[in-house]
C-alpha positions in Angstrom: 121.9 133.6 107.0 123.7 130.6 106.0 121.8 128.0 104.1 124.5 124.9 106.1 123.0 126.1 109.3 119.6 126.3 108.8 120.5 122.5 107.6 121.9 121.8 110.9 119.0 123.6 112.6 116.5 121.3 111.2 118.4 118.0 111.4 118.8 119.1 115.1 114.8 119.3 115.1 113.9 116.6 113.5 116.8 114.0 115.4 115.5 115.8 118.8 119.1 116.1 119.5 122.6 117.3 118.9 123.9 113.0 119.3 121.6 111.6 117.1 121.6 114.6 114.5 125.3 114.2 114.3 124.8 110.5 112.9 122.6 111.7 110.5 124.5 114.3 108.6 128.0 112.5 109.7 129.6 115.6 111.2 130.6 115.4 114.5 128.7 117.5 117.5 130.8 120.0 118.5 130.3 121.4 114.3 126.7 120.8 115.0 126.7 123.3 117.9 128.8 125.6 117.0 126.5 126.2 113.9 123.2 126.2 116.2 124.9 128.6 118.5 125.9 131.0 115.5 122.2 130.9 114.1 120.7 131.4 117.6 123.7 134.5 117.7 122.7 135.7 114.4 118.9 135.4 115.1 119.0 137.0 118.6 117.2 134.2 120.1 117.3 130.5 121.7 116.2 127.6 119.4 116.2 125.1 121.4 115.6 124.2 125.2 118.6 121.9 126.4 117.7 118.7 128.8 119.4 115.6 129.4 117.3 113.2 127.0 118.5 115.9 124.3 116.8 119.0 123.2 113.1 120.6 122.1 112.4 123.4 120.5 111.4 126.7 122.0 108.7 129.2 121.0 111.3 130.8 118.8 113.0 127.8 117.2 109.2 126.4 116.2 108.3 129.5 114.4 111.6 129.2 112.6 111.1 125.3 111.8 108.2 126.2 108.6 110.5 129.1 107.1 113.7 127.1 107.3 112.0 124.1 105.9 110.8 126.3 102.7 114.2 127.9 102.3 116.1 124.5 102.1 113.6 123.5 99.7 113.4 126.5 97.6 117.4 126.1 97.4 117.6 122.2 96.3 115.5 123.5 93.5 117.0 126.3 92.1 120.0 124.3 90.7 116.9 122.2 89.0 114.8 125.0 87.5 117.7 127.1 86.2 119.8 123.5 84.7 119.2 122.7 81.2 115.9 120.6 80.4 117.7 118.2 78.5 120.4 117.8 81.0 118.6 117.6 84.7 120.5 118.0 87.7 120.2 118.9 91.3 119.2 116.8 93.6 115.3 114.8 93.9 114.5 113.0 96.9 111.8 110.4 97.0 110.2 108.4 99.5 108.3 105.0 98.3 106.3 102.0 100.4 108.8 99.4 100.3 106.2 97.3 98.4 106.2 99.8 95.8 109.6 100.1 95.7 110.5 96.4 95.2 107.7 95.9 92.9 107.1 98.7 90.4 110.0 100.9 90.8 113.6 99.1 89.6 112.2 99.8 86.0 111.6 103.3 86.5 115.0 103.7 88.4 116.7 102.1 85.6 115.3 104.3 82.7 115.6 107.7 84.7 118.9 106.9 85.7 119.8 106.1 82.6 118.8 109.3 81.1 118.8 111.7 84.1 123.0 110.6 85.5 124.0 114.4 86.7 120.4 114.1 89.1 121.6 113.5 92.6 118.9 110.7 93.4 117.7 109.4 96.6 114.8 106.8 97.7 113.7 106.6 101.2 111.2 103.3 102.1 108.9 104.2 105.2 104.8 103.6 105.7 102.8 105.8 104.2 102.1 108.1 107.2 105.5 108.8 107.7 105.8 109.5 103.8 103.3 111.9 103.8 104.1 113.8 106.8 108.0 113.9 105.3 106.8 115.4 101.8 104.6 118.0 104.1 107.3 119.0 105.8 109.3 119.7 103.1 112.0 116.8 103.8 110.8 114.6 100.5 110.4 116.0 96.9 107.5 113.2 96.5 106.2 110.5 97.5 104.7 106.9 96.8 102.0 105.7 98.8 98.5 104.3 99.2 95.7 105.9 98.8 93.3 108.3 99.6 95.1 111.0 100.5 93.9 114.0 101.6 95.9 116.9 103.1 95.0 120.8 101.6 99.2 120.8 101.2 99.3 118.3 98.6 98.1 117.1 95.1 98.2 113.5 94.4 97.8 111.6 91.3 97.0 107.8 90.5 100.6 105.8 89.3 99.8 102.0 89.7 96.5 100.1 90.4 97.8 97.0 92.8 95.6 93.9 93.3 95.9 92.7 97.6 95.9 89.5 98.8 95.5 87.8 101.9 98.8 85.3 102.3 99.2 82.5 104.3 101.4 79.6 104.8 98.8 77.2 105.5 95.2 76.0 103.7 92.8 78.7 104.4 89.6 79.2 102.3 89.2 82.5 103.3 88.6 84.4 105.9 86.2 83.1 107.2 88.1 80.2 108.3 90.0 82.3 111.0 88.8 80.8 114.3 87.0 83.8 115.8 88.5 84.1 118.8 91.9 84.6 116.2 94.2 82.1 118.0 95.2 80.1 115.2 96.1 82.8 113.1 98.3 86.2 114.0 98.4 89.0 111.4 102.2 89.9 110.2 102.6 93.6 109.5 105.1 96.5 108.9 105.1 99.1 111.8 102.2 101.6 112.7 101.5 103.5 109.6 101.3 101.3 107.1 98.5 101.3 104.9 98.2 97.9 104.3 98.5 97.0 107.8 95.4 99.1 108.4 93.1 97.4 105.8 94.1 94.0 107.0 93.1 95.0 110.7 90.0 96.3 109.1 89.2 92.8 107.4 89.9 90.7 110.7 87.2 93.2 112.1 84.9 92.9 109.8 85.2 89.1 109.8 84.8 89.2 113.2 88.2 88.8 114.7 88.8 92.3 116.7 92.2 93.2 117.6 93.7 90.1 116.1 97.6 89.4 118.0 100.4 91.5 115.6 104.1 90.7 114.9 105.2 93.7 113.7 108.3 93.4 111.0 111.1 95.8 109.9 111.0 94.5 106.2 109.1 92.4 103.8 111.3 89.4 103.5 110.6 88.9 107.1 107.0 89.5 106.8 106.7 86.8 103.8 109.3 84.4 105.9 107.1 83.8 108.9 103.6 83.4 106.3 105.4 80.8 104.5 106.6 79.4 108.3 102.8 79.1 108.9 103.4 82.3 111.6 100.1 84.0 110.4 98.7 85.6 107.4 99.5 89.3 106.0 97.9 91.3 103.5 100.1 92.5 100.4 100.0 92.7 96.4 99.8 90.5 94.8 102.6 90.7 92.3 104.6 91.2 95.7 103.7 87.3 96.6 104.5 85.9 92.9 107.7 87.6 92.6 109.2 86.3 95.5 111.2 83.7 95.7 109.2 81.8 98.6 106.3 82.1 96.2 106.5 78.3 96.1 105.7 77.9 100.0 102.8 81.0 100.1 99.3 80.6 99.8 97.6 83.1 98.2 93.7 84.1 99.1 91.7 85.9 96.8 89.5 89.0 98.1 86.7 91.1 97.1 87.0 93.1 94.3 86.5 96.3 96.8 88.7 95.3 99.3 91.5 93.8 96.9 91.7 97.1 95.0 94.7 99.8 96.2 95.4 102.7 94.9 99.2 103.6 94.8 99.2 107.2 94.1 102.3 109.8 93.9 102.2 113.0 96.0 103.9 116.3 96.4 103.0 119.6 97.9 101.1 122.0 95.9 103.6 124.9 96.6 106.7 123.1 94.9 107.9 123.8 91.6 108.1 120.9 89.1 111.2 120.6 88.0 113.1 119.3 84.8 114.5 116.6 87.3 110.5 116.1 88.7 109.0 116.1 85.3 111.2 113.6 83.7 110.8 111.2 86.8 107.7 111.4 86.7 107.6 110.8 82.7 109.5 107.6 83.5 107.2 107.1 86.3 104.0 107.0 84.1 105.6 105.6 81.1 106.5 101.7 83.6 102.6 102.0 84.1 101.3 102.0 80.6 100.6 98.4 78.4 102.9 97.4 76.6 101.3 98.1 73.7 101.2 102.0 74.4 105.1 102.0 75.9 106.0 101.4 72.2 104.1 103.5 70.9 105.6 106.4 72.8 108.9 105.5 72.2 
């Protein structure tokens, strides 16, 4: 069985068809079917059902989808664990909140790049839902994203402590302050799945605003664009607000220490090795978290 097509196979899956797979791996889609028909030959069986909005996957192809999933992982590891510890290589795929990624992780990039060049490196942004479902299913080495997590698949660990903050473009106490009936004030958010997004909802809530009106954003510039427009208020951290260079037109509103408190933690599945490539990420990873004080010691 050829490790290429079991590739293909699960780009196909995952895409939910042979078009949109094709943009994916940039291949065109007559390579892509002739390698699903020659798996599907091989194996004896259909993968997938064909239909004209693209393709699912039958009985046959989903009790393939967990095995071919551990096989492509066990292979992007194998150049890691058998490569020299003091020279990583292979490849390491991570998957960060975009908050995380613009906030904590340039430093860490920096360093690990710097030491680690033969590593094949790649960083996805996404909510954490979609993180965590993409490390479960074996398509993301690790992950950043907000905790708790719980999932019997994974370990987690504790990287940064951030500090959230409601932000506004316009005098607001608090809270509070938010009419109750929420017209004044519309919450600005990243799509469905973000953790962030979640709490915020929660606050309005508990303050008494139920299912405040959402303008859902693609990025975080956008997001902190329309607060500083007066569009609404968002919740993010706080170093987020200060770093950005609208800082000057946000308003920042202090929380609760137990609902400012987020935990950013990193995640991987239990069953994956940690390798040389891994380990010294995550060295670099912990190292941009400690004080100052302790990051010279260490050196």
């Amino acid at each position: 069985m050829d490790i290429g097509d079991l590739n293909f196979f699960l780009a196909v899956a995952r895409a939910g068809g042979i078009s949109r797979a094709s943009k994916e791996l940039l291949t065109v889609q007559s390579n892509i079917s002739s390698r699903i028909r020659a798996l599907e030959d091989e194996l004896g069986v259909a993968l997938f059902r064909r239909h004209a909005r693209g393709v699912t996957l039958t009985n046959s192809g989903e009790r393939l989808l967990p095995y071919a999933e551990q096989i492509t992982q066990l292979v992007r590891e194998v150049t890691q664990v058998v490569s020299d510890d003091r020279d990583p290589a292979g490849g390491l795929a991570i998957g960060s909140m975009e908050t995380t990624a613009g906030l904590r992780l340039p430093g860490v990039l920096a360093s690990f790049s710097e030491e680690c060049p033969r590593v094949d490196f790649t960083l996805a942004t996404d909510t954490t839902d979609a993180l965590t479902t993409q490390v479960i299913e074996h398509r993301l080495d690790g992950a950043f994203v907000c905790g708790p997590v719980r999932h019997p698949d994974l370990v987690s660990e504790q990287v940064f402590v951030e500090q959230l903050v409601l932000v506004s473009g316009v005098r607001m106490a608090d809270l509070d302050s938010i009419p109750a009936d929420g017209g004044r004030h519309k919450v600005l958010v990243l799509r469905a799945g973000c953790a962030y997004r979640a709490r915020l909802e929660r606050l309005f809530e508990q303050h008494g605003v139920p299912g405040p009106a959402v303008l859902e954003f693609g990025t975080l510039e956008g997001i902190l664009g329309c607060a500083a427009a007066g569009m609404g208020v968002t919740l993010l951290p706080l170093g987020v607000v200060t770093t950005s260079p609208l800082a000057a037109a946000l308003k920042v509103h202090h929380l609760a220490p137990a609902d400012a408190r987020a935990e950013t933690l990193f995640i991987r599945r239990k069953d994956a090795t940690v390798t040389p490539a891994m380990s010294r990420f995550l060295f670099h990873t912990h190292a941009s978290s400690r004080p100052a004080s302790l990051k010279s010691v260490a050196r």
